[in-house]
C-alpha positions in Angstrom: -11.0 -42.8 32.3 -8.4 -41.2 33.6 -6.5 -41.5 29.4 -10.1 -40.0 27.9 -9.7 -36.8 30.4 -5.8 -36.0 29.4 -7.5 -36.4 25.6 -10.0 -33.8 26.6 -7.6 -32.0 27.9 -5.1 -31.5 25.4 -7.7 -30.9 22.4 -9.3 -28.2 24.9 -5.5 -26.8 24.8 -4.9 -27.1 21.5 -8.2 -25.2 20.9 -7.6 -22.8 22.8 -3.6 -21.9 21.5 -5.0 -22.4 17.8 -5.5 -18.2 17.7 -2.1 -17.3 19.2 0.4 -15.0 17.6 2.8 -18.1 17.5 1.0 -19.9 15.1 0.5 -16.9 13.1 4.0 -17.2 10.7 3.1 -20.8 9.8 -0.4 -19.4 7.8 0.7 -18.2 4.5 -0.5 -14.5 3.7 0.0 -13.2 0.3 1.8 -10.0 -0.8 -0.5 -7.2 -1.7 -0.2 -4.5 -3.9 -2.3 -1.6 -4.8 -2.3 1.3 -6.6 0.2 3.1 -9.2 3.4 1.2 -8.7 5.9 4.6 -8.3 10.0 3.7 -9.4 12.4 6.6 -8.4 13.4 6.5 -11.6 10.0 7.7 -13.6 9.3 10.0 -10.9 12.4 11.7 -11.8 11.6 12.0 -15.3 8.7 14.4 -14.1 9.5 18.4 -13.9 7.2 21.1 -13.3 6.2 22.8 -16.5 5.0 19.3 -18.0 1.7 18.9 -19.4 -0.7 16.3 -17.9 -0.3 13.9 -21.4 3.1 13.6 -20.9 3.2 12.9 -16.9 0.5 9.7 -17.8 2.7 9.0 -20.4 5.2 8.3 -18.4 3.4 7.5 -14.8 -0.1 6.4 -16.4 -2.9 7.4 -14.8 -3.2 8.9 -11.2 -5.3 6.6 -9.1 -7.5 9.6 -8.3 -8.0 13.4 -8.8 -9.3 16.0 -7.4 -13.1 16.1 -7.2 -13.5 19.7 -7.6 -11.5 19.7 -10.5 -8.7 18.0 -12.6 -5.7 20.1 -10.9 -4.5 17.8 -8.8 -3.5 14.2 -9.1 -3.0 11.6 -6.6 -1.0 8.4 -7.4 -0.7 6.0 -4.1 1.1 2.4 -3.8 0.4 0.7 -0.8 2.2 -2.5 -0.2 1.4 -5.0 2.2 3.8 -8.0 2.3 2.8 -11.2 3.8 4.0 -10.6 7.1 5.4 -7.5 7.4 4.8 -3.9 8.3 2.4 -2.0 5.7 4.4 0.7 3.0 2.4 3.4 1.5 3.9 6.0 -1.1 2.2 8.8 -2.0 3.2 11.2 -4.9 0.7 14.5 -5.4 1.0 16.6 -8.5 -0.5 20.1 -9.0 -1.4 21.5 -12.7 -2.5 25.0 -13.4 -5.5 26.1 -15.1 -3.7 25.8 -18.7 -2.7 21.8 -17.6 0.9 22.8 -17.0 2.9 20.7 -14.0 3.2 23.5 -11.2 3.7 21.4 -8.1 5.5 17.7 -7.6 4.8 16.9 -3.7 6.6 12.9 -2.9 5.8 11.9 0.2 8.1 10.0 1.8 7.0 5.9 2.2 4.6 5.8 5.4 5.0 2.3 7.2 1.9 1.1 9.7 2.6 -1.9 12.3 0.1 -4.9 11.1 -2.7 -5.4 13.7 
């Protein structure tokens, strides 16, 4: 009797440790990436005064754009590694009315604690 109630016992415990943040590095979590992977080095290949073909030439295309209106592109790479605090970058260009580069706005990488 009294071996079955220790048994009880320790799967009730185990149960009930199975959700705690110490067992959480043993479950494998994949890296995530998404959006425009940005490299310092093709973002300074862009100057103002390019036109939009060339800037998708050399950063392809923005992840989004304005809605109102093609001025503005967005490109955004977010990374989330396994288990490690979430990056984001965010680079925002501005074109004028003729398509001509006016604006280059690189936001420095934003990192979130995971939950």
């Amino acid at each position: 009797m009294c071996c079955k109630m220790l048994t009880a016992a320790t799967a009730v415990m185990l149960m009930m440790t199975a959700g705690c943040s110490t067992l959480e590095r043993v479950v494998y979590r994949p890296d995530i990436n998404q959006g425009n992977y940005l490299v310092a080095s093709d973002i300074a290949k862009v100057h103002t005064g390019m036109t939009q073909q060339q800037v998708t030439y050399i950063l392809g295309s923005p992840l989004m754009t304005d809605p109102f209106g093609s001025s503005t592109w967005y490109y955004v790479f977010r990374q989330e590694p396994g288990h490690k605090p979430v990056t984001q970058q965010t680079l925002k260009l501005t074109f004028d009315s003729n398509g001509n580069l006016t604006a280059i706005d690189n936001r420095p990488r934003l990192t979130s604690q995971k939950n």
